[in-house]
C-alpha positions as CSV (number, residue, x, y, z in Angstrom):
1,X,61.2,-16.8,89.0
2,X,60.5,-16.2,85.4
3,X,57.9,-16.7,82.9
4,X,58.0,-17.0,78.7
5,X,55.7,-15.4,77.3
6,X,53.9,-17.6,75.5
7,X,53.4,-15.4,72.4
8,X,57.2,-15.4,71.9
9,X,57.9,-19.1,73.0
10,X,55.1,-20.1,69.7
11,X,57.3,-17.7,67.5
12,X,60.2,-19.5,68.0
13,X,58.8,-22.7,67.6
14,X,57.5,-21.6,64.4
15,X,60.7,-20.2,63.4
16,X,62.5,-23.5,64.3
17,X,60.0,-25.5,62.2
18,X,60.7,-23.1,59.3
19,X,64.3,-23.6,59.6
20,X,64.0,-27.8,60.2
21,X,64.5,-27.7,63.6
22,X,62.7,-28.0,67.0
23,X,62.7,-26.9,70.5
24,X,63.9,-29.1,73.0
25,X,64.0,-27.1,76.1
26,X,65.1,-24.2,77.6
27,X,67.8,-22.5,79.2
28,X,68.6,-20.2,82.5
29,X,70.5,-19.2,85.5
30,X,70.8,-20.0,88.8
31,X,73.1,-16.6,89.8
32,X,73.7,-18.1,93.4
33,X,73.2,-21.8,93.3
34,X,74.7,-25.0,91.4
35,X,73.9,-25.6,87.8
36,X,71.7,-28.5,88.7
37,X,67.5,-28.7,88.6
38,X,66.5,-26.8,91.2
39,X,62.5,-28.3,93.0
40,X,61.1,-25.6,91.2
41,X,62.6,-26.7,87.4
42,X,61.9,-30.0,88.2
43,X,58.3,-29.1,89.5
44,X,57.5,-26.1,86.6
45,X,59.4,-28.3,84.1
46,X,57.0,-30.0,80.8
47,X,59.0,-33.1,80.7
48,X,60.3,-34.7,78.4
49,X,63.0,-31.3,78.4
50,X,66.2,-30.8,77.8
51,X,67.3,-27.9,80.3
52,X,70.8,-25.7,80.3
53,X,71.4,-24.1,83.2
54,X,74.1,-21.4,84.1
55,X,75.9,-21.3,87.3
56,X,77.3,-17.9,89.3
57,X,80.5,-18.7,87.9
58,X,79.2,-19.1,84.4
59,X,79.6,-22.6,83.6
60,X,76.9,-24.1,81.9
61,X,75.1,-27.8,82.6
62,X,72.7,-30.0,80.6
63,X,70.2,-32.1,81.8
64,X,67.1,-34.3,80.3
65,X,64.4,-34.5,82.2
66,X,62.2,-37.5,81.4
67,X,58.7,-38.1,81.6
68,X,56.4,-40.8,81.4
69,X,57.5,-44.3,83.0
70,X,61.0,-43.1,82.5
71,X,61.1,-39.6,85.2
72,X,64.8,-39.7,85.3
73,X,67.1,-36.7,85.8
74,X,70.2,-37.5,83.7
75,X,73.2,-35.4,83.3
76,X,74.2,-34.7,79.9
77,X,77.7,-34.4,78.2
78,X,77.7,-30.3,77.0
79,X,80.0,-28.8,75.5
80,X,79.8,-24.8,73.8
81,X,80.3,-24.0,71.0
82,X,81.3,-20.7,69.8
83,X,80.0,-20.5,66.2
């Protein structure tokens, strides 16, 4: 497991803010399981989130997780871009 420190996870929300944008999740690996939300994402996850996640092979899966009356774990279309 991992944990974002929160000092740096405010800077980038500031930065986003200053540059009209804003967070909408996070991203990480699963090195030896499927690029789907694992108990623990779904468990340590702040929902609403949207949440990339890597697989051992390296391909890369979206998901929004909701919150509220809709708790919903939808896959999302992803595709990466290289800009």
């Amino acid at each position: 497991r991992f944990a974002i420190d929160p000092r740096e996870q405010l800077q980038a929300q500031k930065w986003g803010r200053a540059h009209g944008l804003e967070l909408l999740g996070s991203a990480h690996s699963h090195p030896t399981s499927a690029p789907v939300p694992s108990d623990t994402d779904l468990e340590l996850t702040v929902a609403p989130a949207l949440v990339v996640i890597q697989g051992p092979a390296g391909e890369l899966r979206a998901w929004w997780l909701g919150d509220g009356v809709d708790t919903s774990v939808q896959e999302l279309p992803f595709r990466r871009s290289d800009r």
